[in-house]
C-alpha positions as CSV (number, residue, x, y, z in Angstrom):
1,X,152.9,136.9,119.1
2,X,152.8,133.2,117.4
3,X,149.7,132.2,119.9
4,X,147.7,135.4,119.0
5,X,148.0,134.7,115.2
6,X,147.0,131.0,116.1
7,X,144.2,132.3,118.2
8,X,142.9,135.0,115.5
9,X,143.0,131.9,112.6
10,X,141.1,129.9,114.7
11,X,138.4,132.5,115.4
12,X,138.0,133.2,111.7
13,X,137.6,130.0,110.7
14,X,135.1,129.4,113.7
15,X,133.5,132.2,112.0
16,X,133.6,131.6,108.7
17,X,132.6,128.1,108.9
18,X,129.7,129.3,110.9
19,X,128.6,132.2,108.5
20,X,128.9,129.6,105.5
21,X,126.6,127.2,107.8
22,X,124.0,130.1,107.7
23,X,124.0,131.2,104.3
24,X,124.1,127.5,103.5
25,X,121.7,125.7,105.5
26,X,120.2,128.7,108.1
27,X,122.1,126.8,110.5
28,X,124.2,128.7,113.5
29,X,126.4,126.2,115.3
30,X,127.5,128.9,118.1
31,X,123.9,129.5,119.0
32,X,123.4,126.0,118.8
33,X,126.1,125.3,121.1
34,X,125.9,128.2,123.7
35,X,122.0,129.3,123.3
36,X,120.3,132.0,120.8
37,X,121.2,135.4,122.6
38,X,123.3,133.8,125.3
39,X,126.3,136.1,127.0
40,X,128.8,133.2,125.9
41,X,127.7,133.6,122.1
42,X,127.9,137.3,121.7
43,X,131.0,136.8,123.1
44,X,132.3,134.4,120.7
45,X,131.0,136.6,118.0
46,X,132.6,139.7,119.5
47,X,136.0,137.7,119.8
48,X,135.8,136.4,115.8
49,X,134.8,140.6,115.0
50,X,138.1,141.6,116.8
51,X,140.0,139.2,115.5
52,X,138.8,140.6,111.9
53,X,139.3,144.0,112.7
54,X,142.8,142.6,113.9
55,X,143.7,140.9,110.8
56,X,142.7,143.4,108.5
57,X,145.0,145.9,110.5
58,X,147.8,143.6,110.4
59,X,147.1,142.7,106.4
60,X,146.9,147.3,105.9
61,X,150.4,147.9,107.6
62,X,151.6,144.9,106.0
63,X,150.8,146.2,102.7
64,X,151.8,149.8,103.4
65,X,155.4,148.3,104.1
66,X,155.6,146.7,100.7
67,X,157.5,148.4,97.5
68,X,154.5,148.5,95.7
69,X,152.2,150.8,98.4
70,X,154.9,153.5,98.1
């Protein structure tokens, strides 16, 4: 379970560094890198949108086992 959590972190931060990039300077590094529209790029952005949605699972049943959710 230690790899996936290293493997989620690093997708978010590949994402979040490339979403800042946009916002900051209408640059995207994974289009850059694998080609606008490419299979490879949607799949990196599909892999950085599950590990989101896998995070914010993980961060809800966290929560719901606290003290303080009850």
């Amino acid at each position: 379970m230690k790899v996936l959590g290293v493997v989620v972190l690093l997708l978010l931060v590949v994402g979040g560094l490339n979403w800042g990039s946009v916002g900051l300077f209408d640059y995207n590094f994974v289009d850059e890198m694998f080609g606008a529209e490419s299979a490879v790029a949607r799949t990196v952005y599909v892999l950085v949108g599950l590990a989101a949605a896998y995070k914010l699972i993980w961060w809800v049943a966290r929560w719901a086992n606290t003290p303080e959710a009850k």
